[in-house]
C-alpha positions in Angstrom: -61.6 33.7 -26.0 -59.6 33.4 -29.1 -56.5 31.8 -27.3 -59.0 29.2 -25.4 -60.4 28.2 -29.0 -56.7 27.8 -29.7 -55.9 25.8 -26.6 -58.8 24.5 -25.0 -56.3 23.0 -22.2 -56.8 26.7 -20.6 -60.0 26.7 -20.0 -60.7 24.4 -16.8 -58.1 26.5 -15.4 -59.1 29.7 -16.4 -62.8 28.4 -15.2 -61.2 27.5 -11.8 -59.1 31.2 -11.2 -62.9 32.8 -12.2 -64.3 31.0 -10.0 -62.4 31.3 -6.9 -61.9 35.5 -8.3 -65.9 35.9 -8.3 -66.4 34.5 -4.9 -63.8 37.2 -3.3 -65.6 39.6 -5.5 -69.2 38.5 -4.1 -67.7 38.2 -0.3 -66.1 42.1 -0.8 -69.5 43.2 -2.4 -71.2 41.7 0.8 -69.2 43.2 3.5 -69.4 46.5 1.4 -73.3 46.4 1.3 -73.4 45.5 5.2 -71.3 48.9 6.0 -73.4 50.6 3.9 -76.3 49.3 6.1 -74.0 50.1 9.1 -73.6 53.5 8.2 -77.2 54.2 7.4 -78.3 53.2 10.6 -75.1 55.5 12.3 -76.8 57.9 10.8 -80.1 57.2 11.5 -78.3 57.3 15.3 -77.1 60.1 15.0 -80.1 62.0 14.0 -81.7 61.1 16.9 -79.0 62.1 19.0 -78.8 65.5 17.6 -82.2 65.8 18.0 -82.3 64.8 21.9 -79.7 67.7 22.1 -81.7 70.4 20.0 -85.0 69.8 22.5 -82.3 70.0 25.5 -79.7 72.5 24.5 -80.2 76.8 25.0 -80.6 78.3 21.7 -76.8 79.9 21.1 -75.7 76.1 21.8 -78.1 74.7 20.0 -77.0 76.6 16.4 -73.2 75.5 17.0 -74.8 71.8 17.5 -76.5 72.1 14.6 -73.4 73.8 12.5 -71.3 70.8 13.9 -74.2 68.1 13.0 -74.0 69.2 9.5 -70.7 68.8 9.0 -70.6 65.5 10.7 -73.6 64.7 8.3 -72.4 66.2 5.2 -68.7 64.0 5.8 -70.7 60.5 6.3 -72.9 61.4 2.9 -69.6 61.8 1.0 -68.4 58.5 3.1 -71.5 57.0 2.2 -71.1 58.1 -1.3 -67.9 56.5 -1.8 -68.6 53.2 -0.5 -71.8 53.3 -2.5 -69.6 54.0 -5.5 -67.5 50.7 -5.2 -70.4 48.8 -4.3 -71.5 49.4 -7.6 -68.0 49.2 -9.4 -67.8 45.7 -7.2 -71.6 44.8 -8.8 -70.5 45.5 -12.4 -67.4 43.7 -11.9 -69.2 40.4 -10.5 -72.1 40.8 -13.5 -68.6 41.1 -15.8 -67.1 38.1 -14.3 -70.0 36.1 -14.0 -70.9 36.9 -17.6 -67.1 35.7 -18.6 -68.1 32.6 -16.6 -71.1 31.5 -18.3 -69.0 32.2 -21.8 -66.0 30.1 -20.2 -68.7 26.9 -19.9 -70.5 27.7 -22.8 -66.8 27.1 -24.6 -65.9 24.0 -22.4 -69.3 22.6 -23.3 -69.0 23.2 -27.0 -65.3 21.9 -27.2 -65.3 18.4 -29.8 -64.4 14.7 -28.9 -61.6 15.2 -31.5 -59.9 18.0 -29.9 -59.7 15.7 -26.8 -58.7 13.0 -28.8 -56.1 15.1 -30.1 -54.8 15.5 -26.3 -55.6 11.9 -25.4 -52.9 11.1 -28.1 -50.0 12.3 -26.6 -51.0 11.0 -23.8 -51.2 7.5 -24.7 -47.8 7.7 -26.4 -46.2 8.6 -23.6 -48.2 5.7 -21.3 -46.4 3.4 -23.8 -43.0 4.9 -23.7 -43.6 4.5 -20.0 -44.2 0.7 -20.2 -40.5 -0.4 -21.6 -39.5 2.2 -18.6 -41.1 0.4 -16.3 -39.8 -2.8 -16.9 -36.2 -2.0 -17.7 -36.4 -0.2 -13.8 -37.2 -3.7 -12.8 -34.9 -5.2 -15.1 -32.2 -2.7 -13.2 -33.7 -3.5 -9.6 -33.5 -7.0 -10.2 -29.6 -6.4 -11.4 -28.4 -4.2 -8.8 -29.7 -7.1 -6.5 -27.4 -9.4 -7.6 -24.8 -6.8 -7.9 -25.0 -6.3 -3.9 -25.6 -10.4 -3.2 -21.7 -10.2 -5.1 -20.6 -7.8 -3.3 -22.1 -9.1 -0.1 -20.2 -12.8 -1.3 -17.3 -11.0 -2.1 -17.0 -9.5 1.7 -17.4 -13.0 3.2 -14.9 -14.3 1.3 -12.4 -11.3 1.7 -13.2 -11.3 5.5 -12.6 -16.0 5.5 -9.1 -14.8 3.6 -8.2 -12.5 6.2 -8.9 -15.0 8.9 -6.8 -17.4 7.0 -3.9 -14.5 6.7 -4.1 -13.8 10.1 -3.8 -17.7 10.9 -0.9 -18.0 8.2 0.8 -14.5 10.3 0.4 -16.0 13.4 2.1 -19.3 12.3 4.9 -16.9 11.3 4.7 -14.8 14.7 5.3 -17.9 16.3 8.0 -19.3 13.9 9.7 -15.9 14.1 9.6 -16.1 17.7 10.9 -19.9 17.7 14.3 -18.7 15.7 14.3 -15.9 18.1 14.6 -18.1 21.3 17.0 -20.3 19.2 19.3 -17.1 18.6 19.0 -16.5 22.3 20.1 -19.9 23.0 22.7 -19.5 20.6 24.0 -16.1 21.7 23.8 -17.8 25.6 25.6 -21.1 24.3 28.6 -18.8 23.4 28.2 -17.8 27.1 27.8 -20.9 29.1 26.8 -24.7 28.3 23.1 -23.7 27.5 21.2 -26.6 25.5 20.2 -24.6 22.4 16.6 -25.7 20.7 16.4 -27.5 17.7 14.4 -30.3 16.1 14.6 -33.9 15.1 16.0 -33.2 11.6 19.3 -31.2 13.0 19.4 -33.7 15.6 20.2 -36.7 13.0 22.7 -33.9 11.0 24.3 -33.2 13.8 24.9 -36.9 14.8 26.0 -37.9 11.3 28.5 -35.1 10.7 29.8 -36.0 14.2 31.1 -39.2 13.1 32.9 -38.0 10.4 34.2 -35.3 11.9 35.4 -34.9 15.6 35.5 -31.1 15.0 32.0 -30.6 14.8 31.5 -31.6 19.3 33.8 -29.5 21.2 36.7 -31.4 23.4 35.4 -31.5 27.1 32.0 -32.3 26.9 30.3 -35.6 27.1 28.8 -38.4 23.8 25.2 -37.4 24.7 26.0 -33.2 24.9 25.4 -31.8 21.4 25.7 -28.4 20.3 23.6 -26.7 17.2 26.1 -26.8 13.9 25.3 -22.9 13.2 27.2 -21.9 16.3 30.2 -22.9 14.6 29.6 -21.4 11.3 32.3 -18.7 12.3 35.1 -21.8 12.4 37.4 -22.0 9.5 36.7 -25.0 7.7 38.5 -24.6 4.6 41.6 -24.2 2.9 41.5 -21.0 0.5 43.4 -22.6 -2.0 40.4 -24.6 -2.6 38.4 -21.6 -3.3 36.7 -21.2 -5.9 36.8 -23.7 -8.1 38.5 -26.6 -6.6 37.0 -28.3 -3.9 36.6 -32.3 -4.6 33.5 -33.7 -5.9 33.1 -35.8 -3.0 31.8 -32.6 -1.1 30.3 -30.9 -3.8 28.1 -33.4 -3.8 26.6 -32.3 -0.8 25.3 -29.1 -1.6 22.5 -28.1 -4.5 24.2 -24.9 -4.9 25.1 -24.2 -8.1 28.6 -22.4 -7.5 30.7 -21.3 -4.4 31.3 -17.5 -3.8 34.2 -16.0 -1.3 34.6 -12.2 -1.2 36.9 -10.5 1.4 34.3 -10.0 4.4 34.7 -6.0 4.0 32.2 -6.1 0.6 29.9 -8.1 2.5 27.1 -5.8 4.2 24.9 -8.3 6.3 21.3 -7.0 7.6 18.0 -8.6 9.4 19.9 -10.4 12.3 22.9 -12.2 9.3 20.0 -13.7 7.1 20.3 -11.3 4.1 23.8 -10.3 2.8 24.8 -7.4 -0.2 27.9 -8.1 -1.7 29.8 -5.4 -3.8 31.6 -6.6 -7.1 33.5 -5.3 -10.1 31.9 -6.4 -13.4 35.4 -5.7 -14.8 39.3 -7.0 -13.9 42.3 -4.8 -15.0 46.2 -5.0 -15.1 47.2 -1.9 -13.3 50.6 -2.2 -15.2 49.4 -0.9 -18.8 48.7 3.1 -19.2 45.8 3.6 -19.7 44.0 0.6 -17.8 43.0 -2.1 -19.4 39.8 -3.8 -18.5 38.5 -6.6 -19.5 35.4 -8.4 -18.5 35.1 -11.1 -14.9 34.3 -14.5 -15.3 32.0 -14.4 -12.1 30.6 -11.2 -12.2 30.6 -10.5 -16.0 27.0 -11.5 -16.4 25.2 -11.1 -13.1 21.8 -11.4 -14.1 22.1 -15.6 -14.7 22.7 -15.3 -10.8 19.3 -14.3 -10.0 17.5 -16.8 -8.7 20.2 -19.3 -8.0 21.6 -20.5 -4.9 25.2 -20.0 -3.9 27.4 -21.5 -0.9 29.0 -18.2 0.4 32.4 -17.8 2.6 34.4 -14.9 3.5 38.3 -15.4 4.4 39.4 -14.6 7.7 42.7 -14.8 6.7 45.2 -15.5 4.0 45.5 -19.3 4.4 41.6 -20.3 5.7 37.8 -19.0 5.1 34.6 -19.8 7.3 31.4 -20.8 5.5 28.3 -18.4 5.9 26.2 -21.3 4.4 23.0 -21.3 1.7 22.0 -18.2 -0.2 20.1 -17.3 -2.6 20.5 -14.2 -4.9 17.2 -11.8 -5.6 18.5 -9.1 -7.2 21.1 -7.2 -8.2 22.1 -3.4 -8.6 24.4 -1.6 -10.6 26.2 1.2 -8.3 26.8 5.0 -9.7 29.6 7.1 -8.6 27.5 9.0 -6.1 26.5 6.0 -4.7 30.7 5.0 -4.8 31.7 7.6 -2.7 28.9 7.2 0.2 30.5 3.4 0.6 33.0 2.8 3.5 36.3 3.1 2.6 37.0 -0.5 3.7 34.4 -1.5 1.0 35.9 0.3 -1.7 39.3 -0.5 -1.1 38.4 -4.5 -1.2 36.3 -4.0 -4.0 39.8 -2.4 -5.6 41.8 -5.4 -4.6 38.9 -7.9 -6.3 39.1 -6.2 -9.4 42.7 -6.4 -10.2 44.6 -9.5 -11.2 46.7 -11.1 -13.9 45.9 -13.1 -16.5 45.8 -16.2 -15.0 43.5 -14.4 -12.5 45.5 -14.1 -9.4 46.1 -10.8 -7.4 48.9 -8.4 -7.0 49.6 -6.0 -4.9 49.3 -2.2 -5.9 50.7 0.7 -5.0 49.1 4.0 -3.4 49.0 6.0 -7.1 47.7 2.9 -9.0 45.5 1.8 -6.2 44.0 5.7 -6.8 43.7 5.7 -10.2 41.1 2.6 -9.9 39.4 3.7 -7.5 38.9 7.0 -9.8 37.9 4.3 -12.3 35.5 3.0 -10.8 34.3 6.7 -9.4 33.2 8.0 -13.2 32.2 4.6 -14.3 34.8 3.3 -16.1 34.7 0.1 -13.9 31.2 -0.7 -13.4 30.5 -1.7 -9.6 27.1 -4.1 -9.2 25.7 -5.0 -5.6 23.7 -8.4 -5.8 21.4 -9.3 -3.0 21.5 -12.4 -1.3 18.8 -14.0 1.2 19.9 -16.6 3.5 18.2 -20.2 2.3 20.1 -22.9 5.0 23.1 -24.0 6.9 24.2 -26.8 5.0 25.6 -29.3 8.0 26.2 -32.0 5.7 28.8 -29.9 3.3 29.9 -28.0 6.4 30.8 -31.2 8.2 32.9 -32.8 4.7 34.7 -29.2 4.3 35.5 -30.0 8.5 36.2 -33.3 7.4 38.8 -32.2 4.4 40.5 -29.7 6.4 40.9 -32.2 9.2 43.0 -34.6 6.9 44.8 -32.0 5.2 45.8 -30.3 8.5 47.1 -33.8 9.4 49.2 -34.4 6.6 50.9 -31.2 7.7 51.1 -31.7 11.1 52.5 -35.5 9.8 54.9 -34.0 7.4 56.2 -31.1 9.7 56.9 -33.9 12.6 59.1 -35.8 9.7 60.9 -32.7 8.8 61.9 -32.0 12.2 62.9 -35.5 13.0 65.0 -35.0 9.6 66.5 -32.2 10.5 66.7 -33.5 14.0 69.1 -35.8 12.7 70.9 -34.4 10.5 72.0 -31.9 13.9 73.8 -34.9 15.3 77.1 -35.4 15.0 79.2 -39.0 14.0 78.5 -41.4 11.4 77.7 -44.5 14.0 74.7 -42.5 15.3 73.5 -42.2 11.9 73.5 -45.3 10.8 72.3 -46.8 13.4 69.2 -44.6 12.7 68.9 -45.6 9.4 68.5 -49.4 10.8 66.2 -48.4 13.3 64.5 -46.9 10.7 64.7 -50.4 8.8 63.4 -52.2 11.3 
């Protein structure tokens, strides 16, 4: 009682667990009283049995009844006795309980309003805690609503940009399949007189360069047949002495590139059908005559990182008098090459990348022999020489340079064939013998 004065919170539920205790108690004090009532009347039965069997039974039978009916009778008194016993320890426990009752109430009905107040406290702190609760839960609802219309924008839009990336893919499917049947048609022109595709724009190049220069239209074909310009990217169309530095302004002026690059075609690694290129380069020159080498830095590979991003017209020699133009390309990186990476290249490669990076002062090449050829190539093995690879991506054939370079050549191999015919003719006459047939050549020649 003293912890319910304490904490009158207990005692509904104390109240409750009496409760529900004293009507278990009552229901096993019933059912004890009705087997008491059972057995009484048992024995009642039995009594009368025993009697019926007394009047019927001879005497001798009748004592060992009676013996047996007494013990029967003497073990349902001590049965009886028992049960009575916890029918009355089940009575004193229900007057004990129901007297703990009545105290409970009596408590619960003398409890204050101020201890309940006390209670009702908390309690109404809490309901006010609650409230902000409440509303920052809708607050949160109404935020996480937005949050997944966002998201639910955000996967329209993601799933429009795919369909426009697809589009933009297909576009280049079908572009990639349009240079495809134009390689085809290239690769079959070199086979037979197949008409290769192409478009309005190379059309007018084509019939512009043409009139400048007859070598662009191959002899034996007709005015109206006309041939794409990059099947004849392979032709030599310039002299190497013009290389790098020295073709006329005139053609220059044709191309946007801003300088002309020629490397033996051995340093040249093409990949992705001929439309990207890596070209191998010495950052350094040396004269192989002084011991130890002396290096000194190259004018057009000293600094290779101004060439990113610039475009370049690219040729490769294919032999020692002429060189073929590869056409427009456009450097994206470049790479500097360690001495593992040194051996693993061809040994074509290396040795032209040897024969680049020697020269005299006035920057021409000489020829080397097998130790000195060894030593740089042991140079450039530990890193003495620094070796770069920059990477080039095709950008365009330029027709309209490639048609003036055709153009130059044509002249110049005219003036030669002109001054060759002269020189023979010369020499032609001087093989003749008597001084009348000279000079009546030399008024022939007047006249």
């Amino acid at each position: 009682m003293d912890e319910l004065s304490r904490d009158p919170e207990l005692a509904p539920g104390l109240v409750r667990l009496l409760s529900e205790k004293l009507t278990e108690t009552r229901k096993v004090l019933e059912d004890a009283r009705q087997e008491n009532k059972d057995l009484v009347g048992e024995i009642a039965q039995l009594r009368a049995q025993k009697a019926d069997m007394w009047a019927d039974a001879p005497g001798g039978r009748r004592s060992e009844d009676q013996s047996d009916v007494a013990h029967d009778l003497a073990q349902l008194r001590q049965d009886l006795a028992q049960k009575t016993t916890h029918v009355e320890e089940l009575a004193r426990e229900n007057e004990r309980m129901d007297s703990e009752l009545d105290e409970l109430r009596a408590t619960i009905a003398q409890g204050s309003a101020e201890s309940l107040e006390e209670h009702h406290k908390p309690l109404m702190s809490c309901l006010s805690q609650l409230c902000p609760a409440r509303t920052d839960i809708r607050d949160l609802r109404q935020q996480v609503k937005e949050l997944e219309d966002e998201i639910a924008r955000t996967e329209v839009a993601v799933q429009e940009r795919e369909v426009m990336f697809q589009a933009k893919l297909e576009k280049a499917n079908a572009k990639r399949d349009k240079y495809k049947a134009k390689l085809e048609a290239l690769k079959n022109a070199e086979k037979g007189p197949v008409e290769s595709p192409k478009n309005a724009d190379e059309d007018a190049q084509e019939a512009c360069i043409s009139k400048r220069s007859p070598m662009v239209v191959p002899s034996g074909r007709r005015r109206g047949d006309r041939q794409h310009l990059d099947q004849y990217k392979d032709q030599p169309c310039v002299d190497i002495s013009y290389l790098p530095d020295s073709i006329p302004r005139t053609i220059e002026a044709h191309s946007k590139a801003s300088r002309v690059l020629w490397y033996p075609e051995c340093t040249i690694f093409s990949s992705t059908g001929g439309h990207d290129a890596r070209i191998f380069v010495s950052k350094v020159v040396c004269s192989h005559k002084q011991h130890p080498l002396k290096w000194r830095g190259s004018k057009s590979t000293s600094n290779l990182t101004d060439m990113l991003g610039s475009k370049h017209e690219l040729f490769v020699p294919t032999d020692s008098s002429c060189a073929r133009y590869l056409g427009t390309y456009c450097c994206f990186t470049t790479s500097i090459i360690s001495g593992n990476e040194w051996q693993k290249l061809p040994k074509e490669v290396r040795d032209g990348i040897v024969k680049r990076c020697v020269g005299k002062t006035d920057g021409t090449r000489e020829s080397m022999s097998p130790a000195q050829t060894s030593a740089i190539h042991d140079a450039c093995e530990a890193g003495d020489a620094e070796v770069r690879c920059f990477h080039l991506r095709f950008d365009s054939f330029n027709h309209g340079y490639f048609g003036a370079l055709l153009q130059l050549k044509e002249s110049r191999d005219r003036a030669i064939s002109t001054k060759a015919v002269e020189k023979r003719k010369a020499d032609e006459a001087k093989a003749c013998d008597g001084p009348e047939y000279t000079e009546a050549t030399k008024r022939a020649r007047k006249k």
